[in-house]
N, CA, C and O atoms as CSV, one atom per row, in Angstrom:
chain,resi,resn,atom,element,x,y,z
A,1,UNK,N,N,-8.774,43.039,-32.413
A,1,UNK,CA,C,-9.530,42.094,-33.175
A,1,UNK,C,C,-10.301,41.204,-32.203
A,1,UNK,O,O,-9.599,40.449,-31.531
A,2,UNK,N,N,-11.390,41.167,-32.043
A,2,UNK,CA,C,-12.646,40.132,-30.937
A,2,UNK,C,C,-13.024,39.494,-32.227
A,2,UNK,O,O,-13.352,39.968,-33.314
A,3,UNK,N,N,-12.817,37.712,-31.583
A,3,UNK,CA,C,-13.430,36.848,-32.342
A,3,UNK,C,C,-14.956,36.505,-32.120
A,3,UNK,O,O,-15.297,36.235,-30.969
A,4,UNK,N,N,-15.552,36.497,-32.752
A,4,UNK,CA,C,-17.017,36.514,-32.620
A,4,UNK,C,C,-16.811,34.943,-33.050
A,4,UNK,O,O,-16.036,34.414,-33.847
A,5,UNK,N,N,-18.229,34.217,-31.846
A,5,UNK,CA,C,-18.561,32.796,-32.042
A,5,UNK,C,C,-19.544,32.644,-32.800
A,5,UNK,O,O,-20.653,33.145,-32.617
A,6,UNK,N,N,-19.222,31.951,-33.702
A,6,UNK,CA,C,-20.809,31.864,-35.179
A,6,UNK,C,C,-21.729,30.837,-33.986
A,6,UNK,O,O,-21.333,30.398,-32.906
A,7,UNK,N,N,-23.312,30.645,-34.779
A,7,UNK,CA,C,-24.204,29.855,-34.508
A,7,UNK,C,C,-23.556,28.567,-35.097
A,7,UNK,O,O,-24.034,27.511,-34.683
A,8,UNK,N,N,-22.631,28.500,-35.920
A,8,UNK,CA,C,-22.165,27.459,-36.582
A,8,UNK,C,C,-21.178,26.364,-35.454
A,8,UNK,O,O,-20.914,25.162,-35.462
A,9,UNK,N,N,-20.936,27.189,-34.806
A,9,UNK,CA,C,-19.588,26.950,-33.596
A,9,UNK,C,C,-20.563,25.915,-32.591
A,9,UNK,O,O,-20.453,24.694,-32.474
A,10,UNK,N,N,-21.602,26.888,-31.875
A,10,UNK,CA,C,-22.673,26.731,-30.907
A,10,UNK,C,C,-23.297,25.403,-31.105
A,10,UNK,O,O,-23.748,24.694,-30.205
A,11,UNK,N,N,-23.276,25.107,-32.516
A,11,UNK,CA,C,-24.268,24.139,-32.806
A,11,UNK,C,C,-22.994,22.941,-32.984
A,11,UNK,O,O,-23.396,21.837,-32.617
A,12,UNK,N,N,-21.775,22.940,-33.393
A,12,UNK,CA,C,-21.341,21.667,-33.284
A,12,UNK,C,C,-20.626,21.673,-31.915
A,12,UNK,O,O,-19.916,20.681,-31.756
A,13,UNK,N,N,-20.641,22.582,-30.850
A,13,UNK,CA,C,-20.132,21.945,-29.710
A,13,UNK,C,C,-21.507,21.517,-28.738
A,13,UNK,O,O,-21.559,20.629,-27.887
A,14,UNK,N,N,-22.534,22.415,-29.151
A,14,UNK,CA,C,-23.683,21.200,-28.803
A,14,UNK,C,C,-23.729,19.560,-29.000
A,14,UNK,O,O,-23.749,18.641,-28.181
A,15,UNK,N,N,-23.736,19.585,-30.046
A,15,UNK,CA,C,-23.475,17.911,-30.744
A,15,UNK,C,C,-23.178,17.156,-30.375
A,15,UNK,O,O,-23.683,16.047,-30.199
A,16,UNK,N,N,-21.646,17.866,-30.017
A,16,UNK,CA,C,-20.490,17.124,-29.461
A,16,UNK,C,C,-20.514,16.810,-28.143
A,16,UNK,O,O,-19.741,15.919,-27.792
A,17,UNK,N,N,-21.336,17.413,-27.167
A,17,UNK,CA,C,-21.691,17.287,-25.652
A,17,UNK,C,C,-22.653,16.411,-26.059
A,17,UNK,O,O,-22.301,15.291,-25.690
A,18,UNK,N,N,-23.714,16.365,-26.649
A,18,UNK,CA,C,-24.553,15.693,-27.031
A,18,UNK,C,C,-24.024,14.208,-27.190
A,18,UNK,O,O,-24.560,13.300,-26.555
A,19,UNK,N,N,-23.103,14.009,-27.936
A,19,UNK,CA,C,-22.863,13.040,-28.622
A,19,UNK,C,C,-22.121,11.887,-26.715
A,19,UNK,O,O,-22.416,10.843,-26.133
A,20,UNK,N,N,-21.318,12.803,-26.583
A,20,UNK,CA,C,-21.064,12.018,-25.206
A,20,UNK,C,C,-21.590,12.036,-24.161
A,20,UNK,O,O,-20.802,11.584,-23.330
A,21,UNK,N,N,-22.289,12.247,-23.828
A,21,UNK,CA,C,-23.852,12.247,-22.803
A,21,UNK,C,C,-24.295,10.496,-22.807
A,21,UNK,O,O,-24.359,9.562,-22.007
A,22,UNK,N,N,-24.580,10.822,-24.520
A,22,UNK,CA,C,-25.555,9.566,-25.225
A,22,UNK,C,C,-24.604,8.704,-25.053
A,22,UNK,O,O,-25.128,7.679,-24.618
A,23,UNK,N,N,-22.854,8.496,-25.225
A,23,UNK,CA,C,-22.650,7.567,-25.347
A,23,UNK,C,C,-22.359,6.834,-23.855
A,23,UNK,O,O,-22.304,5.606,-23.919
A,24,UNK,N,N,-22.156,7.466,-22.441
A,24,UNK,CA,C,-21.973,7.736,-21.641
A,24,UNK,C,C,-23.080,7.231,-20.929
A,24,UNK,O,O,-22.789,6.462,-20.013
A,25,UNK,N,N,-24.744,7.558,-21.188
A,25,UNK,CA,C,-25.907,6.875,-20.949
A,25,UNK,C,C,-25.955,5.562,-21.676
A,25,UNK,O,O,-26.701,4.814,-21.044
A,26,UNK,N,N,-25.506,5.018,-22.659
A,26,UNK,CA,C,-25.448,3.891,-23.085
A,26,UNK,C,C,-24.774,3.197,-22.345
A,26,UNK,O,O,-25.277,2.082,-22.206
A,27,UNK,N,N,-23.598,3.384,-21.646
A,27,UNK,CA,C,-22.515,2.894,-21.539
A,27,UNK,C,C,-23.066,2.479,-19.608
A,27,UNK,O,O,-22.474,1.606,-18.974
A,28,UNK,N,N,-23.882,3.050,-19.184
A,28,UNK,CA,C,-24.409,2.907,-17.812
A,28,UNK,C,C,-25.790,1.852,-18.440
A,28,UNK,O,O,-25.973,0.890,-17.695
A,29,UNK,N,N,-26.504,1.888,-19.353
A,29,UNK,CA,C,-27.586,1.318,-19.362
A,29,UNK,C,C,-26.753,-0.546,-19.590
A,29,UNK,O,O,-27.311,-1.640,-19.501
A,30,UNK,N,N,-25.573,-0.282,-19.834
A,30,UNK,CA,C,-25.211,-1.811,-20.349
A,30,UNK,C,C,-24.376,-2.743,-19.355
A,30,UNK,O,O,-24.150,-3.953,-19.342
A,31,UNK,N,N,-23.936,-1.469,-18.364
A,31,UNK,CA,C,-23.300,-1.731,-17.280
A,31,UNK,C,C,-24.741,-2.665,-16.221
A,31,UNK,O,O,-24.660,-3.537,-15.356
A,32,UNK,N,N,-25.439,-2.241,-16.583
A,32,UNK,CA,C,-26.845,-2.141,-15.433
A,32,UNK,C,C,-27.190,-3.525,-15.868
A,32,UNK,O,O,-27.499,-4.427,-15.090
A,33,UNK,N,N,-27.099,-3.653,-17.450
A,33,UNK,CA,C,-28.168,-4.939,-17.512
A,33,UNK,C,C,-27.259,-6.041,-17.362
A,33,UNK,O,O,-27.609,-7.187,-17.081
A,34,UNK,N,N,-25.591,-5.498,-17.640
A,34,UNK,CA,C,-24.698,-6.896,-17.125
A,34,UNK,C,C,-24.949,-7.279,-15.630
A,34,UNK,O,O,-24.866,-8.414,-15.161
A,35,UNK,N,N,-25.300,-6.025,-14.906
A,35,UNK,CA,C,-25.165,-6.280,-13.002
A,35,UNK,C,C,-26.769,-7.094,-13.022
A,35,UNK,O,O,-27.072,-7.608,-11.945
A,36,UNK,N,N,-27.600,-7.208,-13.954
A,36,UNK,CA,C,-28.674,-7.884,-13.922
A,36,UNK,C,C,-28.545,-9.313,-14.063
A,36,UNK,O,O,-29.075,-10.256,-13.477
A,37,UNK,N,N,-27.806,-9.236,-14.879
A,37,UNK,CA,C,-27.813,-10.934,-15.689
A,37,UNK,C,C,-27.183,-11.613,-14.382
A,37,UNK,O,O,-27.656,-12.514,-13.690
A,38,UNK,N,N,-25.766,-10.796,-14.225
A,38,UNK,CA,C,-24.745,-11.390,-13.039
A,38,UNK,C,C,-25.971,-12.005,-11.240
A,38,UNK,O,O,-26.214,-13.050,-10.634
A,39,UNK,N,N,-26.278,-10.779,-11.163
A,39,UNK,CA,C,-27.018,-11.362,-10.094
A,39,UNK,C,C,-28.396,-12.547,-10.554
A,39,UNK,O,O,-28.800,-13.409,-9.773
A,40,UNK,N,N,-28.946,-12.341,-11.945
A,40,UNK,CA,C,-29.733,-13.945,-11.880
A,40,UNK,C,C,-28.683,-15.299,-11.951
A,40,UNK,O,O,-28.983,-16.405,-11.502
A,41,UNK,N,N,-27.674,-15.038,-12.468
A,41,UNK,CA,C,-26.944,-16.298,-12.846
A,41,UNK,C,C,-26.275,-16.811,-11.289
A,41,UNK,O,O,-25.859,-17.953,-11.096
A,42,UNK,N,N,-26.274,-15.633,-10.177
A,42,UNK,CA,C,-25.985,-16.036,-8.777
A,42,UNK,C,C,-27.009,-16.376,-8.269
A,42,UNK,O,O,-26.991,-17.065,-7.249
A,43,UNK,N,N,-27.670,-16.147,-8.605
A,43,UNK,CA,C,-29.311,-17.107,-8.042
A,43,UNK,C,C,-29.645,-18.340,-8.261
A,43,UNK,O,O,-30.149,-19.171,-7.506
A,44,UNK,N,N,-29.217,-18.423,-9.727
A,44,UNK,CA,C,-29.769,-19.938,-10.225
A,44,UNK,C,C,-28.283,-20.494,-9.184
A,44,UNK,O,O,-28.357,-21.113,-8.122
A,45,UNK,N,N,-27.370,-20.170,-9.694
A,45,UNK,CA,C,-25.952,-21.029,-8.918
A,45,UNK,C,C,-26.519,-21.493,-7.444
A,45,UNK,O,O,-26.473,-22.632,-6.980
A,46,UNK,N,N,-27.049,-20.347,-6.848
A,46,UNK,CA,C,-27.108,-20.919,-5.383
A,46,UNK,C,C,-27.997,-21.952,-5.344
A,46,UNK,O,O,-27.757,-23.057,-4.858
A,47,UNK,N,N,-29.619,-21.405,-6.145
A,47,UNK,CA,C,-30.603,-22.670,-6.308
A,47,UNK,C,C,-30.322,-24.324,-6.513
A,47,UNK,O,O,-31.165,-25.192,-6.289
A,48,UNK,N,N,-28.555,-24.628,-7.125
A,48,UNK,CA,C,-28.636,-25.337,-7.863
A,48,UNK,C,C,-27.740,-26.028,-6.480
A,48,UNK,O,O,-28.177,-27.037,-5.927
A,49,UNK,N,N,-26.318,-25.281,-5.964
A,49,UNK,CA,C,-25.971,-25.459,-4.369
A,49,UNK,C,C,-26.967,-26.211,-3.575
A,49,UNK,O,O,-27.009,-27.416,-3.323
A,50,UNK,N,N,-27.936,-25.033,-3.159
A,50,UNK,CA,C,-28.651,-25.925,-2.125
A,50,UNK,C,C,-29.535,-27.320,-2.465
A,50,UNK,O,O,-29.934,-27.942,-1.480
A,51,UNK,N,N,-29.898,-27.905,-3.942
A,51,UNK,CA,C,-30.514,-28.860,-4.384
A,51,UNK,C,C,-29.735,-29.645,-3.914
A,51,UNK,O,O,-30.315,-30.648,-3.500
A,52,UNK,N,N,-28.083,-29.669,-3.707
A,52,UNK,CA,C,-27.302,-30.763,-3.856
A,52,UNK,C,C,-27.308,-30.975,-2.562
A,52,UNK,O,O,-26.278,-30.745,-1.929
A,53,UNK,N,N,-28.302,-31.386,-2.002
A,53,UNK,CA,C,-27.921,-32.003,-0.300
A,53,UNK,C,C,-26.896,-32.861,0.172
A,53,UNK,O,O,-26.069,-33.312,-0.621
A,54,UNK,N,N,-26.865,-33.119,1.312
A,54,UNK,CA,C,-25.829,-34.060,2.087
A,54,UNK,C,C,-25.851,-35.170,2.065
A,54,UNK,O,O,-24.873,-35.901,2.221
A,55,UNK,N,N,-27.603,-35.694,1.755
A,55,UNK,CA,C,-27.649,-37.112,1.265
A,55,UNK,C,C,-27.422,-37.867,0.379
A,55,UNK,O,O,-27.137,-39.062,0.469
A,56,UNK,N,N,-27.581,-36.928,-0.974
A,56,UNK,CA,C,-26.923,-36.697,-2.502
A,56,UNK,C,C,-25.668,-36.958,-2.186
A,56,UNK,O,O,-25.229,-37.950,-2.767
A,57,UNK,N,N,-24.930,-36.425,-1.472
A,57,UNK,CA,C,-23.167,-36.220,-1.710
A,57,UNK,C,C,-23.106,-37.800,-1.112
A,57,UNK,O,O,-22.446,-38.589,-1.789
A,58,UNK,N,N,-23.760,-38.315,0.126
A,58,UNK,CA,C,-23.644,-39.463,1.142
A,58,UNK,C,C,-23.890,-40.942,-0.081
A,58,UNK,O,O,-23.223,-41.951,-0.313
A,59,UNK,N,N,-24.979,-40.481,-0.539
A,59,UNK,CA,C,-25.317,-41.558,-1.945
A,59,UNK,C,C,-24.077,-41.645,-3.040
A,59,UNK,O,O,-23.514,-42.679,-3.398
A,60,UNK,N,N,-23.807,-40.343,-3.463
A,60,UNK,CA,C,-22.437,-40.643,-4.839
A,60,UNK,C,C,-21.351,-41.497,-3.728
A,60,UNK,O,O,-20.914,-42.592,-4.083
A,61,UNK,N,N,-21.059,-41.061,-2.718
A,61,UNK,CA,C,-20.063,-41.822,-2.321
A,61,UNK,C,C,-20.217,-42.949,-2.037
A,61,UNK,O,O,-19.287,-43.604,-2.507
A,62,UNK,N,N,-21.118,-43.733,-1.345
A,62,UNK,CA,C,-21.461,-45.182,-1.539
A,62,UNK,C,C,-21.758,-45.629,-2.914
A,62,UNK,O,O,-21.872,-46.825,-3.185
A,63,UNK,N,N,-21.892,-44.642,-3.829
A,63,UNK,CA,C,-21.785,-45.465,-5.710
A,63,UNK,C,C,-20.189,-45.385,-5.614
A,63,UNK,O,O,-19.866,-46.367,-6.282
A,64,UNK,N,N,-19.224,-44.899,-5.255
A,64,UNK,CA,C,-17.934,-44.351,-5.603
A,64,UNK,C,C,-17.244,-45.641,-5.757
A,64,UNK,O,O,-18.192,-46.268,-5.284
A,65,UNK,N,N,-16.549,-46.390,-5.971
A,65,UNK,CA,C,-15.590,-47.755,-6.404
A,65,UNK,C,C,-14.579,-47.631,-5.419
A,65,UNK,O,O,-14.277,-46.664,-4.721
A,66,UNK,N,N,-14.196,-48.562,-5.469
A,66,UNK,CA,C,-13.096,-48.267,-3.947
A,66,UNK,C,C,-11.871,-48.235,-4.671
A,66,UNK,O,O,-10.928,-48.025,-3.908
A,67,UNK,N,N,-11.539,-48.363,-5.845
A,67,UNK,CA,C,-10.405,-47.367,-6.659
A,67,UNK,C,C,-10.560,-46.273,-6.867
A,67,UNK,O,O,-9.504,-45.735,-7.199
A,68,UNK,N,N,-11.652,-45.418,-6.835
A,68,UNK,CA,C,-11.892,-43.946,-6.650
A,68,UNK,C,C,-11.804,-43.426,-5.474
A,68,UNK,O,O,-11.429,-42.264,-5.320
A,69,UNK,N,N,-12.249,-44.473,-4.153
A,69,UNK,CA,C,-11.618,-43.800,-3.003
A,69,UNK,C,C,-10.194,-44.047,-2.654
A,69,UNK,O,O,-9.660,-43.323,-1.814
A,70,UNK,N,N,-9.645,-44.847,-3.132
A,70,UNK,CA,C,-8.500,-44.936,-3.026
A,70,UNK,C,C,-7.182,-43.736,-3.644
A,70,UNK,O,O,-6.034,-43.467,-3.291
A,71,UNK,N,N,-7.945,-43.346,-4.528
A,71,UNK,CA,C,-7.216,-42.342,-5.784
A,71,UNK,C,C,-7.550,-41.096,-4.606
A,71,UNK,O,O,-6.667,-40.577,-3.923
A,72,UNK,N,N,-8.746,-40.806,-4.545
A,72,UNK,CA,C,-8.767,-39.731,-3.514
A,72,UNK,C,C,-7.848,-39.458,-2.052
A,72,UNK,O,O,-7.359,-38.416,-1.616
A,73,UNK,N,N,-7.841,-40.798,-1.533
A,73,UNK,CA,C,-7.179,-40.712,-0.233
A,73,UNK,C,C,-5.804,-40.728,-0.789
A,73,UNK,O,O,-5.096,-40.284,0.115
A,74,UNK,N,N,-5.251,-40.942,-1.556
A,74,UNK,CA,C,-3.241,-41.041,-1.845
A,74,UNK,C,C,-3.464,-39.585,-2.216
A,74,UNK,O,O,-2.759,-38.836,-1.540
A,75,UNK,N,N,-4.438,-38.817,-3.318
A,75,UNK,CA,C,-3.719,-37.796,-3.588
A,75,UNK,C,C,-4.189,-36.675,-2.253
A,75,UNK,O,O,-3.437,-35.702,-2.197
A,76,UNK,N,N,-4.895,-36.682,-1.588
A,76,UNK,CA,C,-5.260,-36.171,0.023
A,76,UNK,C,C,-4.137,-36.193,0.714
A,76,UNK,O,O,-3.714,-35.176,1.263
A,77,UNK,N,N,-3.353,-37.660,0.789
A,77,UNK,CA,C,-2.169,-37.899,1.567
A,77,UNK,C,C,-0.981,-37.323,0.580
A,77,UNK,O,O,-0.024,-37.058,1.308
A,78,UNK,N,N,-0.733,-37.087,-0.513
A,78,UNK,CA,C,0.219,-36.159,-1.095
A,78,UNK,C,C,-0.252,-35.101,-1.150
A,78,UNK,O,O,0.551,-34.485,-1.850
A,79,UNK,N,N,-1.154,-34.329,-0.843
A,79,UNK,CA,C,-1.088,-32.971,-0.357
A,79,UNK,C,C,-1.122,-32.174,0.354
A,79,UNK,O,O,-0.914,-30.967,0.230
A,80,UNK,N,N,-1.576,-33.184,1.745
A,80,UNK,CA,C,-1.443,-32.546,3.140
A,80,UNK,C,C,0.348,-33.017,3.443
A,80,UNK,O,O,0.888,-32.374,4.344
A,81,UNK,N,N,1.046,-33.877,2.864
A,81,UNK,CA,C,2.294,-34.314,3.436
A,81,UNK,C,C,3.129,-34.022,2.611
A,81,UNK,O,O,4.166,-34.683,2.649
A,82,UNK,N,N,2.998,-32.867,1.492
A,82,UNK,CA,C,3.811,-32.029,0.866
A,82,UNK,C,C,4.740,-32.910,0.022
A,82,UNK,O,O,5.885,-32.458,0.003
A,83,UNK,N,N,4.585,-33.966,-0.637
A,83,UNK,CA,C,5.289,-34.961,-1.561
A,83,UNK,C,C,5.655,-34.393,-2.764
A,83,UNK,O,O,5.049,-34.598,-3.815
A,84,UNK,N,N,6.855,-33.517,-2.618
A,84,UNK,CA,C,7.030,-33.213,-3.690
A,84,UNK,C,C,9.096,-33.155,-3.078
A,84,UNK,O,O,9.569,-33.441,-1.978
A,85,UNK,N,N,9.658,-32.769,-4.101
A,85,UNK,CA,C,11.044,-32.660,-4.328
A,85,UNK,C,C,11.391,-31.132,-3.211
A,85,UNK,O,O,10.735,-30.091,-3.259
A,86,UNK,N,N,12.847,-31.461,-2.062
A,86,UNK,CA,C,12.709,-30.269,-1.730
A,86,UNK,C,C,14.020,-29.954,-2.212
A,86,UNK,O,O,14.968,-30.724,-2.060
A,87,UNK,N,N,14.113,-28.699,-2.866
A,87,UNK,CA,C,15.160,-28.122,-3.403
A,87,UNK,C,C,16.266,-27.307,-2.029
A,87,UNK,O,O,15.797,-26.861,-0.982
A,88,UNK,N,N,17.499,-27.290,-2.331
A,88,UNK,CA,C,18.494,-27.139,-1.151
A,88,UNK,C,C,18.499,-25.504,-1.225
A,88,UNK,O,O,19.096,-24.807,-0.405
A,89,UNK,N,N,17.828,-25.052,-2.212
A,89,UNK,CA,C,17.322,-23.128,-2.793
A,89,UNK,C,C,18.672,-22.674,-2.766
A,89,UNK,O,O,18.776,-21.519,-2.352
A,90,UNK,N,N,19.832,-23.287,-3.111
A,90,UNK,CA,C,21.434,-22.593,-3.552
A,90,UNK,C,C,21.426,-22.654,-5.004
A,90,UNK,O,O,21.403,-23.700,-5.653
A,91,UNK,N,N,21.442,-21.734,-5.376
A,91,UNK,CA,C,21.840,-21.284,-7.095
A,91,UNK,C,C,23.315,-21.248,-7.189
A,91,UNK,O,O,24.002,-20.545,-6.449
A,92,UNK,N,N,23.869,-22.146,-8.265
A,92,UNK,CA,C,24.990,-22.031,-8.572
A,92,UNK,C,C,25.924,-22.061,-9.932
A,92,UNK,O,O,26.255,-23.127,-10.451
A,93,UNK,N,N,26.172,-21.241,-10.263
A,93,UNK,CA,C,26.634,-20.686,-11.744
A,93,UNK,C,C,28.457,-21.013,-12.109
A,93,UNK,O,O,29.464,-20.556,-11.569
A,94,UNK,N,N,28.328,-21.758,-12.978
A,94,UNK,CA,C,30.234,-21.317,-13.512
A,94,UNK,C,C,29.991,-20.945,-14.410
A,94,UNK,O,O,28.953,-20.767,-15.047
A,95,UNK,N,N,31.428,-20.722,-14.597
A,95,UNK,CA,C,31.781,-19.829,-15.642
A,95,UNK,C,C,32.273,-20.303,-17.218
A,95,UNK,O,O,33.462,-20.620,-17.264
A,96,UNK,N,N,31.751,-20.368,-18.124
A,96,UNK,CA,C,32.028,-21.621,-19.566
A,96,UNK,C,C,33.144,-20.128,-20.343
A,96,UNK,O,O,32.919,-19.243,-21.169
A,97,UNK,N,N,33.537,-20.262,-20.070
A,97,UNK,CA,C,34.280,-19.193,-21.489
A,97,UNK,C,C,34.140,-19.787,-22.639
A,97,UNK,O,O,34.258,-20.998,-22.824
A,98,UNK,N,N,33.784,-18.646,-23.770
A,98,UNK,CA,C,33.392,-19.109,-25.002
A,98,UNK,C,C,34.146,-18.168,-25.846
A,98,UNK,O,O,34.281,-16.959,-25.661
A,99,UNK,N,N,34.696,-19.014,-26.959
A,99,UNK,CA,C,35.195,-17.825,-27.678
A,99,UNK,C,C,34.840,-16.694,-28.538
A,99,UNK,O,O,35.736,-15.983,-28.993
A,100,UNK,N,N,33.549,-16.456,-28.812
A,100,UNK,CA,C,32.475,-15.742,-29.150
A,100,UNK,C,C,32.895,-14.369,-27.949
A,100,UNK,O,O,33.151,-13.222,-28.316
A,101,UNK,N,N,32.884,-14.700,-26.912
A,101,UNK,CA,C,33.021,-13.735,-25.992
A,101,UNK,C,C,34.390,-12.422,-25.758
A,101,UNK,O,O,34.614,-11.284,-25.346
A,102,UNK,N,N,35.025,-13.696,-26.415
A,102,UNK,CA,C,36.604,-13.156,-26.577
A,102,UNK,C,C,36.103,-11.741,-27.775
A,102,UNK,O,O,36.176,-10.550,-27.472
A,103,UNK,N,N,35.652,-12.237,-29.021
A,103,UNK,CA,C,35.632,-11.446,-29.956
A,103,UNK,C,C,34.460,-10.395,-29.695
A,103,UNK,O,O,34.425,-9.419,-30.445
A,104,UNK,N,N,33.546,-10.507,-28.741
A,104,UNK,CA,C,32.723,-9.352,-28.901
A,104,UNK,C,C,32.924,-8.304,-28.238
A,104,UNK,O,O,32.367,-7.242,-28.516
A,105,UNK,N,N,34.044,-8.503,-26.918
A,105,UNK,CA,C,34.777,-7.903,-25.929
A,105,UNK,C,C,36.086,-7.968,-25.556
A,105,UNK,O,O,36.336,-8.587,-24.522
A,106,UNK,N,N,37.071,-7.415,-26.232
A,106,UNK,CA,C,38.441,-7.959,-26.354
A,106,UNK,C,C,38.512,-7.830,-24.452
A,106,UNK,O,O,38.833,-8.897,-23.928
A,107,UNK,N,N,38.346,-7.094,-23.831
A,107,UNK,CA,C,38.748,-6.494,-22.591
A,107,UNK,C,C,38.530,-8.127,-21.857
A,107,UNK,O,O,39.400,-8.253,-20.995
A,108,UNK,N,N,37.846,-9.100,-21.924
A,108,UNK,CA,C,37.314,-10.457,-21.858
A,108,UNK,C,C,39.029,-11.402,-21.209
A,108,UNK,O,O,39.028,-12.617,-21.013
C-alpha cells in the first residue's frame, strides 16, 4: 500500500511554513524597532547628562541649606563606617516539646 500525498496536503503544509516565516519576520521587524527606540532614548539620556554641567551641580549646592548638607554628611558617615548592628553569626535552636508532637509521632 504507497500513500500518495494529495495537492490538499501540499497546500496546507505550505501555509503552515508560510504562516511561521510571517510570524517570525514580524517578530524581527519589532525586535528592530524596539533596538530603535532604545538607542534614541540613550541619546536623549546622554544629551540631557552632558547639559548638567559642573557649574550647575557647584550652584545647587551653594542653594543646598546646611540641614541638607548636614543630612548628607551623617548618612556618608554611616555608610562608609558601616553603622549598623554586628551580629555574633551563631544560630541557636532549643528544643520546645509540644504535645502535638507526641501524637503525630508516638516514636517522639
Amino acid at each position: 500500500m504507497i500513500a500518495t500525498i494529495s495537492s490538499t496536503t501540499w497546500q496546507m503544509t505550505g501555509v503552515g511554513i508560510g504562516v511561521v516565516f510571517s510570524i517570525l519576520l514580524v517578530l524581527v521587524l519589532i525586535l528592530q524597532i524596539f533596538t530603535l527606540v532604545a538607542r534614541m532614548t540613550k541619546a536623549k539620556v546622554n544629551e540631557v547628562k552632558n547639559d548638567f554641567s559642573t557649574k550647575q551641580q557647584a550652584k545647587a549646592f551653594e542653594q543646598a541649606s546646611e540641614q541638607d548638607k548636614a543630612a548628607v554628611a551623617v548618612a556618608l558617615y554611616l555608610y562608609y563606617n558601616d553603622a549598623h548592628d554586628h551580629e555574633s553569626g551563631v544560630l541557636t535552636h532549643t528544643y520546645n516539646f509540644h504535645h502535638w508532637r507526641r501524637e503525630l509521632n508516638p516514636q517522639l
